[in-house]
N, C-alpha and C positions, 0 to 999 in steps of 0.2 A: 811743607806740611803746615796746616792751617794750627796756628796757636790755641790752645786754650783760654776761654776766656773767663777770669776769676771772676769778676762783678757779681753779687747775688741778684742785683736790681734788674739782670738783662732779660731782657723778653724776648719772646719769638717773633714780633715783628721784626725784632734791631737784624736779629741773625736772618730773618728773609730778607732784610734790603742790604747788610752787608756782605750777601754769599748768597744772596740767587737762591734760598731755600726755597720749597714748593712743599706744600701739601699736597701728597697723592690719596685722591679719592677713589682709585681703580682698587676693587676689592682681589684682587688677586695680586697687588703689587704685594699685601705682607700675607702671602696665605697661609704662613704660618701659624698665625692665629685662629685661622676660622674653625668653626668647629666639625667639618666635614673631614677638616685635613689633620686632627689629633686621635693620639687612642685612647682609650678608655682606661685609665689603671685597672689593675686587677686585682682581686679581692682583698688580698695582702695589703697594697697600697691604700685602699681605699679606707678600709680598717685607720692604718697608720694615720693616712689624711683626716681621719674623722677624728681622732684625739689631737693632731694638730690644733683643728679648728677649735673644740672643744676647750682645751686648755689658754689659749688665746682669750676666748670667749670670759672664761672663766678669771681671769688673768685683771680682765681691762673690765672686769663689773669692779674691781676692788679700788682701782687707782690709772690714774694715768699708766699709758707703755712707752717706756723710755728704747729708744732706736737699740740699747742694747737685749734688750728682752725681743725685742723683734726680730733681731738676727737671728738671738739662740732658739726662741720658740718656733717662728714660723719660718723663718728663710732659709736658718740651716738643713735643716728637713727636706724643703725643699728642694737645694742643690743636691742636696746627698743623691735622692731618690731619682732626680734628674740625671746624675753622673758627674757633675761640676768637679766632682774634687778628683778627680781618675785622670791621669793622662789621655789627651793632652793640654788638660786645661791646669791653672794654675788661675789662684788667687792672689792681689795685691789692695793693699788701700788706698784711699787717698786722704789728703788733709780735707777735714767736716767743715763743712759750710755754714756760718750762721744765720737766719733769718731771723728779723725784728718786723713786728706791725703794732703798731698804735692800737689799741680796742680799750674803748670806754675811757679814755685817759690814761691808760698804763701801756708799759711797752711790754709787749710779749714775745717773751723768744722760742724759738725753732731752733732744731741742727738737722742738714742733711748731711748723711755720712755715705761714703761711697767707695763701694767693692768693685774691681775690674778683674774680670775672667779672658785671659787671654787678648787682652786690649782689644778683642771684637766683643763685648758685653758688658753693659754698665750697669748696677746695679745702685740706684739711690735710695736711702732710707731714713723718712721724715721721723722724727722725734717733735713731736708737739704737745704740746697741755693743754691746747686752744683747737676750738674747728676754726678757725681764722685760716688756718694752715692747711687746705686743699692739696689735693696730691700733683695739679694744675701748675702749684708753684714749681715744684721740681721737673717739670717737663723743658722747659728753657733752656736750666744748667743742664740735664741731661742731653741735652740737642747738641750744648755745647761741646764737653765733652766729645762726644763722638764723633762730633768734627775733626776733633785730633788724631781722631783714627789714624797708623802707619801704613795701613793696607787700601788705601783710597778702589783696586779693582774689587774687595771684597762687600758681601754688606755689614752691619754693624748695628747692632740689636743694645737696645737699655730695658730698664724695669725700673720701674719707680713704685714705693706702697710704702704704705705706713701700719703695714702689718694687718688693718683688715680690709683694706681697697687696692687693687694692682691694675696696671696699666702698662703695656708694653708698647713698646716705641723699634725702627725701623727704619736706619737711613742708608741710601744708595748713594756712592760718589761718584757719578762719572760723567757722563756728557752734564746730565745735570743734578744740582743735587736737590733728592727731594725723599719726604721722611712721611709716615705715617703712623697713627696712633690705634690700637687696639681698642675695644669696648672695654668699660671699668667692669673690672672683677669684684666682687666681692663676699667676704664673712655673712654680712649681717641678711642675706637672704637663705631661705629654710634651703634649699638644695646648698651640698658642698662643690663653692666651685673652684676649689683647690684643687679638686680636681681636672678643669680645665686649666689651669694654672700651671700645673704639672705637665698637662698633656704639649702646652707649648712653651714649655722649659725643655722639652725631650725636643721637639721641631728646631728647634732653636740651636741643641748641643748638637743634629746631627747635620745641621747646615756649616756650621761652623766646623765640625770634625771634617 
């Protein structure tokens, strides 16, 4: 089983030239994502998803969003609606990651915190005070991560967001390994696209089931 690797500093080229990683370009390797192959919530949810956003919204006019307001405002919601919490999935955590970057002379800190649903689903969740911190940064450790996948013939899905940007991710173990990154999701455009959000949180739970 490929180790996990702690470093926050790793990048995605280190895990392409140390593990044969590939960017797959073939749109149909995550068709999970695409938007042909989701459904639509239904009016219920959609409702629901629209005070999600709203209170989010609402939330981060007043102050920074600490990774724990992110959980409970937008992600719990999310899993819930998804099925995440229902058999046969289970949640675990892991120990939070911290990240430092210099900007304008001060060091500024980040934490990525990280939920694992049935160790085929990573989910990481940036806490920042700064835009310095891209949702970019978390796609590496998430890479890694998943690497340590147990089920190498299975695939092995992450989600990285900082509560109003998401990005999902997609890696296959087998002859070769090679992973793909979803279009960014986000809040801050007038359509809710939490509810595509949703739509491949459900693609996701039923590949996995």
């Amino acid at each position: 089983m490929i180790q996990v690797i702690q470093s926050r500093n790793i990048g995605i080229a280190y895990l392409e030239e140390k593990f044969g990683l590939q960017l797959s370009n073939e749109e149909q390797f995550f068709a999970e994502c695409l938007l042909e192959h989701y459904v639509e919530p239904n009016e219920q949810e959609k409702c629901y998803l629209n005070r999600v956003k709203s209170n989010y919204l609402n939330l981060a006019k007043q102050r920074p969003i600490s990774e724990e307001l992110v959980k409970m405002v937008v992600l719990s919601p999310l899993l819930d609606l998804a099925g995440f919490y229902r058999p046969p999935f289970y949640v675990e955590t892991e120990e939070s990651i911290e990240i430092r970057q210099e900007d304008e002379g001060e060091v500024v800190k980040g934490k990525i915190d990280v939920l694992v649903l049935k160790q085929q689903f990573w989910l990481l969740v940036i806490e920042s005070k700064s835009t310095v911190f891209s949702l970019y940064i978390a796609i590496s450790q998430a890479l890694a991560y998943m690497l340590s996948s147990p089920y190498p013939e299975n695939p092995v899905f992450g989600l990285v967001t900082n509560g109003s940007e998401f990005i999902f991710l997609k890696l296959l173990k087998q002859d070769i390994l090679q992973y793909a990154l979803s279009e960014q999701l986000t809040l801050l455009k007038r359509e809710n696209e939490l509810y595509k959000v949703l739509g491949i949180l459900k693609n996701i739970r039923q590949v996995l089931s």
